[in-house]
C-alpha positions in Angstrom: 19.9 -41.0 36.0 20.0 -37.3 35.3 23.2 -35.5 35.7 23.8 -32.9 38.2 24.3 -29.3 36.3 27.2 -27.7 38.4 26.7 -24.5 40.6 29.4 -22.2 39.5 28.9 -18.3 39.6 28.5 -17.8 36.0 24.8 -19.7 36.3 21.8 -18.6 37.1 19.4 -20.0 39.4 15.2 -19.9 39.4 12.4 -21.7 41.1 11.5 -25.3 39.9 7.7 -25.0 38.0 7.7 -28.0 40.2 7.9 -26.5 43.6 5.6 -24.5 45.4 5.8 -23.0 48.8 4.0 -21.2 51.8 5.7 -18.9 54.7 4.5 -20.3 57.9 6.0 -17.6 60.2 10.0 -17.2 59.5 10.2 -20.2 57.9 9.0 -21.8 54.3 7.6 -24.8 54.0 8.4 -26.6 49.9 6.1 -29.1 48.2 8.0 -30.5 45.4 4.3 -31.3 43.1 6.0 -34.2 41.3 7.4 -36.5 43.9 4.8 -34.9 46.6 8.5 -34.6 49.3 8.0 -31.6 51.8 10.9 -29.2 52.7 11.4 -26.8 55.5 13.3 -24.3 55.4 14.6 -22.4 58.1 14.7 -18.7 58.7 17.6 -18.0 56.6 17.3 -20.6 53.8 13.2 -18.9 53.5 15.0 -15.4 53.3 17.5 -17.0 50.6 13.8 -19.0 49.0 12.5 -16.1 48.7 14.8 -13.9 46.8 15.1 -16.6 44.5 11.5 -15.4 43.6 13.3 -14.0 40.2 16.1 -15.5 38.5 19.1 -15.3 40.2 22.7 -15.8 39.7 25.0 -17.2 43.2 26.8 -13.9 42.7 23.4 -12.3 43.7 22.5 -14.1 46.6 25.8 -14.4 47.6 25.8 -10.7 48.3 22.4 -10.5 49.1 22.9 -13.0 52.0 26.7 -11.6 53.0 25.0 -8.2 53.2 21.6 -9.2 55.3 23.4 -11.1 57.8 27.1 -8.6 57.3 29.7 -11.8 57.0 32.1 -11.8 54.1 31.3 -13.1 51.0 34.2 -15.7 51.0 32.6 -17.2 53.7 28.9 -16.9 52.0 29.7 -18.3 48.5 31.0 -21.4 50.5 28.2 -22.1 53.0 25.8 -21.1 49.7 26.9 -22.8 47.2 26.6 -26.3 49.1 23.2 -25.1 49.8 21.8 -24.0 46.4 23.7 -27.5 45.3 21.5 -29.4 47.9 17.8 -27.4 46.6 19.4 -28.3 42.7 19.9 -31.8 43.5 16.2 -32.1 45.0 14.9 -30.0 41.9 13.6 -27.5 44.2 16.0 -24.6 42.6 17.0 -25.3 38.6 19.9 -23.8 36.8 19.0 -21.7 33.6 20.6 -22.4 30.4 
């Protein structure tokens, strides 16, 4: 079994090669090409999908999201980071070494 990198805010975050995606209205829609699983994400995890377009690190989206939405970043980097965790551990989102 591989081991689950950790999310911290020193990390930075792409796309998985694996993953591809098309916007169906506000949300996203994920195929994962290796084990063939959809995903849909919802209007604000698309918005969060698609900044993720570059290499990101939490601290980024973290603000990005805090600002879009205007709730404090405290809150954010909590809700977040047991997002991004969940899109890591389904090799949607990888962590750059």
């Amino acid at each position: 079994m591989m081991e689950l990198k950790s999310v911290t805010n020193d990390k930075r975050l792409r796309k998985s090669s694996q993953a591809t995606s098309r916007p169906m209205g506000a949300v996203e829609v994920l195929l994962h090409l290796e084990t063939s699983y959809y995903y849909t994400l919802n209007p604000t995890g698309a918005k969060i999908w698609r900044y993720c377009s570059k290499e990101r690190s939490i601290q980024e989206i973290v603000a990005f999201v805090a600002n879009h939405y205007g709730v404090s970043k405290t809150k954010t980097a909590k809700d977040l980071t047991a997002y991004v965790e969940t899109l890591v551990k389904e090799k949607l989102l990888e962590i750059s070494d």
